[in-house]
PDB file of N, CA, C and O in Angstrom:
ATOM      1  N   UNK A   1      44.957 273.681  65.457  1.00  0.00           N
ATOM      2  CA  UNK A   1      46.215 273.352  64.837  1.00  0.00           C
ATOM      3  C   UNK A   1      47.163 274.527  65.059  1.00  0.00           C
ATOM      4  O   UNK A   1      46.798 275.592  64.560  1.00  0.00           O
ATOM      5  N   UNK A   2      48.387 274.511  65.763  1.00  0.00           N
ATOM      6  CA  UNK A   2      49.184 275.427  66.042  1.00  0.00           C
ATOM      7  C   UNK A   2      49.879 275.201  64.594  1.00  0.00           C
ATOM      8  O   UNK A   2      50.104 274.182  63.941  1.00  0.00           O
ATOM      9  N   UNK A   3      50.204 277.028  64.294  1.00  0.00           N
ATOM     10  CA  UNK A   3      50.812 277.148  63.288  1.00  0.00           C
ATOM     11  C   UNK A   3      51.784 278.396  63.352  1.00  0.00           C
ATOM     12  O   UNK A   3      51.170 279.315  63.893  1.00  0.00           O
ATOM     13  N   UNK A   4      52.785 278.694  63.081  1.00  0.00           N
ATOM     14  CA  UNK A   4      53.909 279.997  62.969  1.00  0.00           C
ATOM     15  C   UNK A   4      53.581 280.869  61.696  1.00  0.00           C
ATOM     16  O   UNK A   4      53.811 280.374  60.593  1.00  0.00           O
ATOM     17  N   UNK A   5      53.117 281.994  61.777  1.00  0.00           N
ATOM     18  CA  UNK A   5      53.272 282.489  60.600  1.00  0.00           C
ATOM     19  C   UNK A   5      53.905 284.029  60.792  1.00  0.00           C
ATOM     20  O   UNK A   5      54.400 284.270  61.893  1.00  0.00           O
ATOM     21  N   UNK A   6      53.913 284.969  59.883  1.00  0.00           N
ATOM     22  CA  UNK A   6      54.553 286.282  60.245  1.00  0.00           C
ATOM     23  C   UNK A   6      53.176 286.782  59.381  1.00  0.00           C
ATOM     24  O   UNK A   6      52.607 286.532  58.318  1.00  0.00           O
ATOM     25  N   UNK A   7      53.027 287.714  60.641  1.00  0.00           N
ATOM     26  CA  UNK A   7      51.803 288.485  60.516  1.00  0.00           C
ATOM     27  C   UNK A   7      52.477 289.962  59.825  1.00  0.00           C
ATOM     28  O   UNK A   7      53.695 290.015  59.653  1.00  0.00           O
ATOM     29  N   UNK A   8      51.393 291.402  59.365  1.00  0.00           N
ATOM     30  CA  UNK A   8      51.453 292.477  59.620  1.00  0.00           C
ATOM     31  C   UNK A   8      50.673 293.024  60.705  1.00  0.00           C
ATOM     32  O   UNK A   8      49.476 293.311  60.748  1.00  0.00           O
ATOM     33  N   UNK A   9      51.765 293.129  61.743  1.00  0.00           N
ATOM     34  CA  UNK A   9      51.124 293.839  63.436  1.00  0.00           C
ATOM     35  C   UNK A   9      49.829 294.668  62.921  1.00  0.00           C
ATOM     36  O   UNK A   9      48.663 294.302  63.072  1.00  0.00           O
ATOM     37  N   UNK A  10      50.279 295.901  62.258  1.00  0.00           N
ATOM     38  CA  UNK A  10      49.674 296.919  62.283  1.00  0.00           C
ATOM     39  C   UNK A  10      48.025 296.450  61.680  1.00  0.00           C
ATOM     40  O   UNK A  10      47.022 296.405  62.393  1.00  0.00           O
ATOM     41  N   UNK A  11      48.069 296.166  60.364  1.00  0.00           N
ATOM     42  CA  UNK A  11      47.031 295.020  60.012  1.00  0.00           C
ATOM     43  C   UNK A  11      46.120 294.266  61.125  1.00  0.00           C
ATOM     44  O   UNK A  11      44.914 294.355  61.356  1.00  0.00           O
ATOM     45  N   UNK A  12      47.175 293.470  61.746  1.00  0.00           N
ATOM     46  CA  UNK A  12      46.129 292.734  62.721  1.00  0.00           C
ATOM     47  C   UNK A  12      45.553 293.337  63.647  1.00  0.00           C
ATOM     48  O   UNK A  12      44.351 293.179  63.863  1.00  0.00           O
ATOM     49  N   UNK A  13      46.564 294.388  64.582  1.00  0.00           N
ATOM     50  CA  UNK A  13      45.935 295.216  65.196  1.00  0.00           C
ATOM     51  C   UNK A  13      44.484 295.780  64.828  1.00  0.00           C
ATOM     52  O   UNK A  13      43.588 295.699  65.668  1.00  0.00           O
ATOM     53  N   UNK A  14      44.234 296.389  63.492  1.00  0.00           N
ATOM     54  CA  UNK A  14      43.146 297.389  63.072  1.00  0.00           C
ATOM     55  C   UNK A  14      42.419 295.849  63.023  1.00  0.00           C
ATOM     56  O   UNK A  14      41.866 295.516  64.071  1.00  0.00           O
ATOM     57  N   UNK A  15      42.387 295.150  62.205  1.00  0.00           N
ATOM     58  CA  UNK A  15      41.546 293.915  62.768  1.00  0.00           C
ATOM     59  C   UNK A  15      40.790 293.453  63.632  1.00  0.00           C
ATOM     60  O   UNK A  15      39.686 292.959  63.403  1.00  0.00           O
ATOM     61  N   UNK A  16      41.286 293.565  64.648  1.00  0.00           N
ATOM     62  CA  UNK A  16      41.116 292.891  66.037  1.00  0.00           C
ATOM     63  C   UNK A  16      40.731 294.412  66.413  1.00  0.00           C
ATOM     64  O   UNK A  16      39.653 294.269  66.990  1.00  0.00           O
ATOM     65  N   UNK A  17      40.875 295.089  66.407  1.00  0.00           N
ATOM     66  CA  UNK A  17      39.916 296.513  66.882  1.00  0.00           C
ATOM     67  C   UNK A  17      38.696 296.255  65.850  1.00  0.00           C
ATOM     68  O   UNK A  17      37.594 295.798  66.150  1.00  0.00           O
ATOM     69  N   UNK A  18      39.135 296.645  64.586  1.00  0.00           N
ATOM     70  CA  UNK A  18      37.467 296.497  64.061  1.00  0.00           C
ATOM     71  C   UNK A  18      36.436 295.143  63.821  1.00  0.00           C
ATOM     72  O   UNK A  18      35.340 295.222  63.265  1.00  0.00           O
ATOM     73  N   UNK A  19      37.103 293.749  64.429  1.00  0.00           N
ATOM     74  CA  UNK A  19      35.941 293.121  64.650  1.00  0.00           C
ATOM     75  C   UNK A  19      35.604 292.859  66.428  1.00  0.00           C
ATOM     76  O   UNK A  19      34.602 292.298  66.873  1.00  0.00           O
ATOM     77  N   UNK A  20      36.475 293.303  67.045  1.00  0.00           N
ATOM     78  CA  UNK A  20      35.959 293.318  68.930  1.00  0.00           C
ATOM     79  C   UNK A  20      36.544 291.951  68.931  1.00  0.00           C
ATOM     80  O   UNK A  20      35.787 291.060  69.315  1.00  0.00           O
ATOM     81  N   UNK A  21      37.975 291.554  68.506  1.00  0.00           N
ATOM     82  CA  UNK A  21      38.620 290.306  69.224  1.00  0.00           C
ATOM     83  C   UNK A  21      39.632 290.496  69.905  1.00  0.00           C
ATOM     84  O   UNK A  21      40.421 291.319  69.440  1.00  0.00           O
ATOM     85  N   UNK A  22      39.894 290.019  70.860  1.00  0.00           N
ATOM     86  CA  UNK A  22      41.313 290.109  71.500  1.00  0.00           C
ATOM     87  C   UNK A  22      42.515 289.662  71.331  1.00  0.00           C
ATOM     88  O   UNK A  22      43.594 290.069  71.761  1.00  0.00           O
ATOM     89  N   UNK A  23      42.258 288.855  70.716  1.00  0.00           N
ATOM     90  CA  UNK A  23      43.719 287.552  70.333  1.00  0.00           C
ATOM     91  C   UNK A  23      44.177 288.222  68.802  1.00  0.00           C
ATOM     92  O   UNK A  23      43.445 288.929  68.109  1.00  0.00           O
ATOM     93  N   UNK A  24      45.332 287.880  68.531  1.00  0.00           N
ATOM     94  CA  UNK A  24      45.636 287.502  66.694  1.00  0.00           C
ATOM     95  C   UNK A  24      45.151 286.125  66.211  1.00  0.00           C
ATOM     96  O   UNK A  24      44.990 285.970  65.000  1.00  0.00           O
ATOM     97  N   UNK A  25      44.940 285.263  66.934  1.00  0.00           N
ATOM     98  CA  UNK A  25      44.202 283.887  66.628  1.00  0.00           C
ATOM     99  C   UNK A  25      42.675 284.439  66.617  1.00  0.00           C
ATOM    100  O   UNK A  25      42.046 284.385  65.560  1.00  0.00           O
ATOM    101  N   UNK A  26      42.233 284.831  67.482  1.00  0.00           N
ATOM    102  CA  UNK A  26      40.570 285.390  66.918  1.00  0.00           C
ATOM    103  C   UNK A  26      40.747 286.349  65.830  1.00  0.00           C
ATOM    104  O   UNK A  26      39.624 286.490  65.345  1.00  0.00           O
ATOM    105  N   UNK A  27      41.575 287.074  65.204  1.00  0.00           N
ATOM    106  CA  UNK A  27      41.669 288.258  64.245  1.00  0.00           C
ATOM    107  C   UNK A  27      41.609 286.984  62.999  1.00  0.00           C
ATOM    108  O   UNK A  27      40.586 286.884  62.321  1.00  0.00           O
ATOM    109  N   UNK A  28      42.739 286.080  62.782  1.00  0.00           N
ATOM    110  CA  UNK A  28      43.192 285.471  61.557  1.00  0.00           C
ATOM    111  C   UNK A  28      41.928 284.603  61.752  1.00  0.00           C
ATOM    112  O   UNK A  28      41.301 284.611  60.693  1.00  0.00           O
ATOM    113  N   UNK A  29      41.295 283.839  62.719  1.00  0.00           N
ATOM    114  CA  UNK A  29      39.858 282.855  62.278  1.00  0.00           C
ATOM    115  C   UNK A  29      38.886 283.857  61.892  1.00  0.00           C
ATOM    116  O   UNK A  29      38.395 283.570  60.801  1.00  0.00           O
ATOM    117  N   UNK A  30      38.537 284.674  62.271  1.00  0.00           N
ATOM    118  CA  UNK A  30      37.299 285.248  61.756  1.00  0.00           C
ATOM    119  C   UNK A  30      37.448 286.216  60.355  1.00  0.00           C
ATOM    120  O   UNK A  30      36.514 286.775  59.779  1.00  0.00           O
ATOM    121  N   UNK A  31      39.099 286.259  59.919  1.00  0.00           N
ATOM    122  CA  UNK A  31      39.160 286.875  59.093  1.00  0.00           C
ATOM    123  C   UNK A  31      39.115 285.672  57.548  1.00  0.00           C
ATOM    124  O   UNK A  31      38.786 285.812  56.370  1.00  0.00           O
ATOM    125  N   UNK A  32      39.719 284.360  58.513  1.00  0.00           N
ATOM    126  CA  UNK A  32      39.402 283.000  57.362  1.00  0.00           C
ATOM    127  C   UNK A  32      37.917 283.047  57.276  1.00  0.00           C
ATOM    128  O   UNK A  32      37.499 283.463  56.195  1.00  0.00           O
ATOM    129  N   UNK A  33      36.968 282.698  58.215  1.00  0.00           N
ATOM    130  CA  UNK A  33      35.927 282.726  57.938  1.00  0.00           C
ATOM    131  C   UNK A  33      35.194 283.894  57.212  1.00  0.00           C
ATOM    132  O   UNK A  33      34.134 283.717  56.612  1.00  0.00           O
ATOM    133  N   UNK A  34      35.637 284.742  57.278  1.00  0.00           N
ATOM    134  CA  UNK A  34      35.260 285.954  56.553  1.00  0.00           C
ATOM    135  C   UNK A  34      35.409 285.869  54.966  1.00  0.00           C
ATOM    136  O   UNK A  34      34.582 286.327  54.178  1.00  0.00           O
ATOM    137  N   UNK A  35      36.684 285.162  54.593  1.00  0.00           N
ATOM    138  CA  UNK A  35      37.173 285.064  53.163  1.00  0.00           C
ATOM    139  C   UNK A  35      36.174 284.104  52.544  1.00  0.00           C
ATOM    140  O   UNK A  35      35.689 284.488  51.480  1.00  0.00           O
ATOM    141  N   UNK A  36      35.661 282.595  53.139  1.00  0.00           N
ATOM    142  CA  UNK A  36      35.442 281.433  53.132  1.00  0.00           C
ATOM    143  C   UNK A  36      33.864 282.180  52.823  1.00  0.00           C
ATOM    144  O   UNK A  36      33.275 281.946  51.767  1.00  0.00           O
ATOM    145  N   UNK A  37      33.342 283.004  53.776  1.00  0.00           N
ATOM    146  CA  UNK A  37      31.999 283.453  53.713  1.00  0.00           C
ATOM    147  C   UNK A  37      31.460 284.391  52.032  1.00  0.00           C
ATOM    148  O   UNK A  37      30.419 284.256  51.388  1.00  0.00           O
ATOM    149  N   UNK A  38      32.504 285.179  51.806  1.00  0.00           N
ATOM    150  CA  UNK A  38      32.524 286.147  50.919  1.00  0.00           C
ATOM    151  C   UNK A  38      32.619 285.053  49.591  1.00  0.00           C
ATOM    152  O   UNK A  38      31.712 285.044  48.759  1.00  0.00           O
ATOM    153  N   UNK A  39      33.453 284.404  49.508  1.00  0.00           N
ATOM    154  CA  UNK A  39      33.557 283.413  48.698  1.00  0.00           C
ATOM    155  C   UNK A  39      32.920 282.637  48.015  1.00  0.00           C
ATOM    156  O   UNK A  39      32.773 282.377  46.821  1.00  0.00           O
ATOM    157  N   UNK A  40      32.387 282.140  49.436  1.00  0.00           N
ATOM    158  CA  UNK A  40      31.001 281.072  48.979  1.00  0.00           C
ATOM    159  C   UNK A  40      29.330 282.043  48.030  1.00  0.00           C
ATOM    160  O   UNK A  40      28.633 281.696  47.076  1.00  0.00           O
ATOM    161  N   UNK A  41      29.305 283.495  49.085  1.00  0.00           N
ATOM    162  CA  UNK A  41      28.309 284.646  48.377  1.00  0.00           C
ATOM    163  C   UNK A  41      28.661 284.787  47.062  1.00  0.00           C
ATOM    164  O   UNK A  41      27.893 284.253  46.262  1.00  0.00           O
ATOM    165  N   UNK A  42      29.784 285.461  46.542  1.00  0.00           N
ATOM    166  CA  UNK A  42      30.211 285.217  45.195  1.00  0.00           C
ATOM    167  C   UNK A  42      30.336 284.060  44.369  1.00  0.00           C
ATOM    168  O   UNK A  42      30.448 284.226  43.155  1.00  0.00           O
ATOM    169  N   UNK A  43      30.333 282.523  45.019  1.00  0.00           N
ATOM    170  CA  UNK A  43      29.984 281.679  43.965  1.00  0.00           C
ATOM    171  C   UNK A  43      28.759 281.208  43.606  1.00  0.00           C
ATOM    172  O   UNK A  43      28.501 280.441  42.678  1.00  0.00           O
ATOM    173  N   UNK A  44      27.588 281.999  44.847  1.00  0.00           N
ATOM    174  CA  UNK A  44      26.403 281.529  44.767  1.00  0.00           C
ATOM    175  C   UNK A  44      25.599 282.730  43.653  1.00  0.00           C
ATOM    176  O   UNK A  44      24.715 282.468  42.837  1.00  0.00           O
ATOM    177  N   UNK A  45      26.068 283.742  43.861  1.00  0.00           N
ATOM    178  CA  UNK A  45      26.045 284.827  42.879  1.00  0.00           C
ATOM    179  C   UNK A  45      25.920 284.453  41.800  1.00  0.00           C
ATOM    180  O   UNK A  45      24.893 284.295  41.141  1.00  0.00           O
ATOM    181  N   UNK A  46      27.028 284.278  41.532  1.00  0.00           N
ATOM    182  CA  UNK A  46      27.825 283.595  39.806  1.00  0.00           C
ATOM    183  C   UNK A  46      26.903 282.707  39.754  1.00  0.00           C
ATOM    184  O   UNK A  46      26.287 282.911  38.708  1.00  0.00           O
ATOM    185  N   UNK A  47      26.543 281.987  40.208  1.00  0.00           N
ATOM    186  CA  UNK A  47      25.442 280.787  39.745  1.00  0.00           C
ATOM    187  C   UNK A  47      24.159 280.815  39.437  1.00  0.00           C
ATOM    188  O   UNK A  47      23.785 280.373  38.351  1.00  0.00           O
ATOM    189  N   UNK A  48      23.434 281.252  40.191  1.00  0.00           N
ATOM    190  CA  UNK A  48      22.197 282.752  40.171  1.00  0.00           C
ATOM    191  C   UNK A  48      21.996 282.988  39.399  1.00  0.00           C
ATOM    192  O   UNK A  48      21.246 282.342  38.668  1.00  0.00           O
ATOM    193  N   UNK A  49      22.555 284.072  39.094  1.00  0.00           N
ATOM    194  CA  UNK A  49      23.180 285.300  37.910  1.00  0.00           C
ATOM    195  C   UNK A  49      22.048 285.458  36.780  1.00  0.00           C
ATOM    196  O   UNK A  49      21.745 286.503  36.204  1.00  0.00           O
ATOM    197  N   UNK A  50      21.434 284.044  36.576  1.00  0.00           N
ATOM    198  CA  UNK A  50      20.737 283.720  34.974  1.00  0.00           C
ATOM    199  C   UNK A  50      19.587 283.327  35.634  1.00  0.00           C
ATOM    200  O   UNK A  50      18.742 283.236  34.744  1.00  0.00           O
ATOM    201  N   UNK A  51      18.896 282.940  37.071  1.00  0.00           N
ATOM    202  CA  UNK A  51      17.809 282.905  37.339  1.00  0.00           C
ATOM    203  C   UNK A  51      16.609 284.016  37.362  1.00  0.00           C
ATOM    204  O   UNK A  51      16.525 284.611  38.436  1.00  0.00           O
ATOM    205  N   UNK A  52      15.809 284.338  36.506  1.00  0.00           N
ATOM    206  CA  UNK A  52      14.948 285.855  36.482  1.00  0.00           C
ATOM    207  C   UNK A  52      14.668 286.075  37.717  1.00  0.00           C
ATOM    208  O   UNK A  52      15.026 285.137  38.429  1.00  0.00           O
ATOM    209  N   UNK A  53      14.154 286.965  38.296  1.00  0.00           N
ATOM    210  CA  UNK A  53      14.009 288.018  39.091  1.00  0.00           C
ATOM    211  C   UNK A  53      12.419 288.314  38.732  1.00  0.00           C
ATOM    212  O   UNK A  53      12.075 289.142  37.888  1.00  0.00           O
ATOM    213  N   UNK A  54      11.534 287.527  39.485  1.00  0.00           N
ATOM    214  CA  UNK A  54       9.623 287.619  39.537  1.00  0.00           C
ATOM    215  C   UNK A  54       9.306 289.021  39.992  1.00  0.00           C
ATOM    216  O   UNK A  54       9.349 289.140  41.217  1.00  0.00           O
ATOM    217  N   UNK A  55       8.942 290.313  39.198  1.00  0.00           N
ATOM    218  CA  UNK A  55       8.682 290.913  40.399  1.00  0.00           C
ATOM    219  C   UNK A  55       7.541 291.463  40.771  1.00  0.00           C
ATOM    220  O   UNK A  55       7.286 292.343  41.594  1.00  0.00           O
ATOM    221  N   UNK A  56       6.944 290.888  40.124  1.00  0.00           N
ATOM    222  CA  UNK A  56       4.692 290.489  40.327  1.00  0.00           C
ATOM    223  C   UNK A  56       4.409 288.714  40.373  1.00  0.00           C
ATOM    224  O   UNK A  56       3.719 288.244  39.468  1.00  0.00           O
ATOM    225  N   UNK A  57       4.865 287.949  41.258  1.00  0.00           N
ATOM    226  CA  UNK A  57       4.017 287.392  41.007  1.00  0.00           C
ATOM    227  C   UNK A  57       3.172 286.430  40.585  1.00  0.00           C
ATOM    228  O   UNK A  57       3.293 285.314  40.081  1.00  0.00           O
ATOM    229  N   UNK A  58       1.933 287.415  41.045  1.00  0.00           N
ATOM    230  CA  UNK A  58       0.300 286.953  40.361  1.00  0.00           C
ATOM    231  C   UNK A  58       0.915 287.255  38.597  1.00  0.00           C
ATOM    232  O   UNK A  58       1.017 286.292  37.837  1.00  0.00           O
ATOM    233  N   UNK A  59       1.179 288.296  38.257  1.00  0.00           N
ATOM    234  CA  UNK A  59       1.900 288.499  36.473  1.00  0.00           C
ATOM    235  C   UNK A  59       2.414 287.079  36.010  1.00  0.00           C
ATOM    236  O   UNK A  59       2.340 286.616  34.871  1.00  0.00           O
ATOM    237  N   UNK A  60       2.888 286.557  37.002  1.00  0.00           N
ATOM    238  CA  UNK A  60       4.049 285.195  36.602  1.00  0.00           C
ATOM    239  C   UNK A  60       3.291 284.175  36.592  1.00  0.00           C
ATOM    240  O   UNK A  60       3.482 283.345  35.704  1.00  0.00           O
ATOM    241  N   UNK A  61       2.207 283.953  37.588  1.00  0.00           N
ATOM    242  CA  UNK A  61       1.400 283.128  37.371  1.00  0.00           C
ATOM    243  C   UNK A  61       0.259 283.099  36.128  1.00  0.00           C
ATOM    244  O   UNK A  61       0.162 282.251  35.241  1.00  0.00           O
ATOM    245  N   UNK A  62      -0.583 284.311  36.351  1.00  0.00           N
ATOM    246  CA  UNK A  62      -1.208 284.578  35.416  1.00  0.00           C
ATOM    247  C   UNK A  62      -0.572 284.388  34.040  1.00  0.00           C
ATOM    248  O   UNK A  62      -1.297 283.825  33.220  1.00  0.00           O
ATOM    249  N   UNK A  63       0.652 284.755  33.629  1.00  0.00           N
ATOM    250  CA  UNK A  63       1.319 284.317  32.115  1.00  0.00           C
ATOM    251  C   UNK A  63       1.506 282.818  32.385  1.00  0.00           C
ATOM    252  O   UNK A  63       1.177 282.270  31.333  1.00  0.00           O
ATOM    253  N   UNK A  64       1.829 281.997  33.169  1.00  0.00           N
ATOM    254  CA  UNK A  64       1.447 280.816  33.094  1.00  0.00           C
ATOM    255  C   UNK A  64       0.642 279.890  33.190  1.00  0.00           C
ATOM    256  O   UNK A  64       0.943 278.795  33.666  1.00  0.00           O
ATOM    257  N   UNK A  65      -1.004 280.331  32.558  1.00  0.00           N
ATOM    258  CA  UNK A  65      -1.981 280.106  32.778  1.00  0.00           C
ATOM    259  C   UNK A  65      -2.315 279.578  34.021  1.00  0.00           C
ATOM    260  O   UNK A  65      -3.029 278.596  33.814  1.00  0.00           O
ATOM    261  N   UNK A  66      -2.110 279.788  35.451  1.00  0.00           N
ATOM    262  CA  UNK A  66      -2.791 279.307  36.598  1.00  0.00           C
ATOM    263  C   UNK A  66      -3.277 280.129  37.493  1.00  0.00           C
ATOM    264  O   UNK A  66      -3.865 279.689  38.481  1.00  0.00           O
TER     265      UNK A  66
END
C-alpha cells in the first residue's frame, strides 16, 4: 500500500543503519513489525503474570500426590 508520510531523516537514517536495511520502506516495516512484536510480548506478559513459576518439578508433583 503506497502511502506519503513525513519522516525524521535523521531517525530513519540511524534505523536503517542499525537494523542492515536499505530502503526507508524496509526501516518503517520492520520498525511496525517491531512495535506489533513488542506489543504482543507485553500482552502475553500481562496475562502470564499470575501463572506460578515450577521450579522443582518432581516438588510439584510430589505435593500433588503423583
Amino acid at each position: 500500500m503506497r502511502t506519503v508520510i513525513n519522516l525524521d531523516d535523521d531517525a530513519c537514517v540511524e534505523v536503517m543503519e542499525l537494523l542492515g536495511v536499505r530502503t526507508k520502506t524496509d526501516a518503517v516495516n520492520a520498525a511496525l513489525r517491531d512495535v506489533l512484536r513488542r506489543r504482543r510480548l507485553q500482552t502475553l506478559l500481562a496475562e502470564t503474570a499470575d501463572i506460578p513459576v515450577i521450579a522443582d518439578p518432581e516438588e510439584h508433583y510430589r505435593a500433588a500426590g503423583r
